[in-house]
C-alpha positions as CSV (number, residue, x, y, z in Angstrom):
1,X,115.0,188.6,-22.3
2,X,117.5,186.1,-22.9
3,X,121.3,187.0,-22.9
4,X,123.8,184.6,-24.5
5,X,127.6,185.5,-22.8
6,X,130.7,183.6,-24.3
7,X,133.9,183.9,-22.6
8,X,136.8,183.9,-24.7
9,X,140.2,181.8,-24.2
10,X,142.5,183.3,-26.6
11,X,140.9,182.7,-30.6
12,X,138.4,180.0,-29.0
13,X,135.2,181.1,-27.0
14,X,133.9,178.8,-24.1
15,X,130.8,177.3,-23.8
16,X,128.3,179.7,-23.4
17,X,126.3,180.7,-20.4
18,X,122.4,181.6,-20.9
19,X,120.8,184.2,-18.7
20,X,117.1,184.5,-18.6
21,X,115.5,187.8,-17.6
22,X,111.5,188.7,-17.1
23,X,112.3,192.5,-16.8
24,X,112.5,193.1,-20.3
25,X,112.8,196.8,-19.6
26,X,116.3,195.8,-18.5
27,X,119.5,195.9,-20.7
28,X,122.0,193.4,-20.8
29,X,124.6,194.9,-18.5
30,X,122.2,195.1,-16.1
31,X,120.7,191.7,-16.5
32,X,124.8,190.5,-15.7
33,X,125.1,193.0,-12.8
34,X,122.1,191.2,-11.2
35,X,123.1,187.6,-11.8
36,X,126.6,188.7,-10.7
37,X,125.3,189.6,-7.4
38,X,123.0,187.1,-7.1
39,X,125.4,184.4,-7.7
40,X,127.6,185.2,-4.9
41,X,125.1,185.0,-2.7
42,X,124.0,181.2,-4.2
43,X,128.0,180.4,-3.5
44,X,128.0,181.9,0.2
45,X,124.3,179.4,0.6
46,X,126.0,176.6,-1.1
47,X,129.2,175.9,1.5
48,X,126.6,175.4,4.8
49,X,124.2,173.0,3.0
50,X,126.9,171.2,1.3
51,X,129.4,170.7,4.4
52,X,127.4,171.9,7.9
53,X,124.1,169.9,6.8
54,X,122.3,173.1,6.5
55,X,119.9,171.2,3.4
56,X,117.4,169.5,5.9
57,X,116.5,172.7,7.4
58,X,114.1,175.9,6.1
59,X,114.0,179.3,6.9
């Protein structure tokens, strides 16, 4: 499933941001309610490897 969200700014719409699902049982809300959750845990990762050096090691 592929989801196509636009935000608006007043009459204009933003550039818009492609989701790509392999549940295809899911709907679209629930396809955003997963990437929203798993985008703020991509942010919280993203502060250690970008300013403690966190990048050169695995877990």
């Amino acid at each position: 499933m592929i989801v196509i969200c636009y935000e608006r700014d007043g009459d204009d719409f933003k550039d818009p941001m492609y989701l790509l699902s392999t549940d295809v049982e899911l709907n679209a809300e629930a396809v955003i309610s997963y990437y929203k959750n798993r985008w703020s845990i991509e942010t919280n990762y993203k502060y250690p490897k970008s300013n403690l050096v966190f990048d050169e090691y695995k877990v």
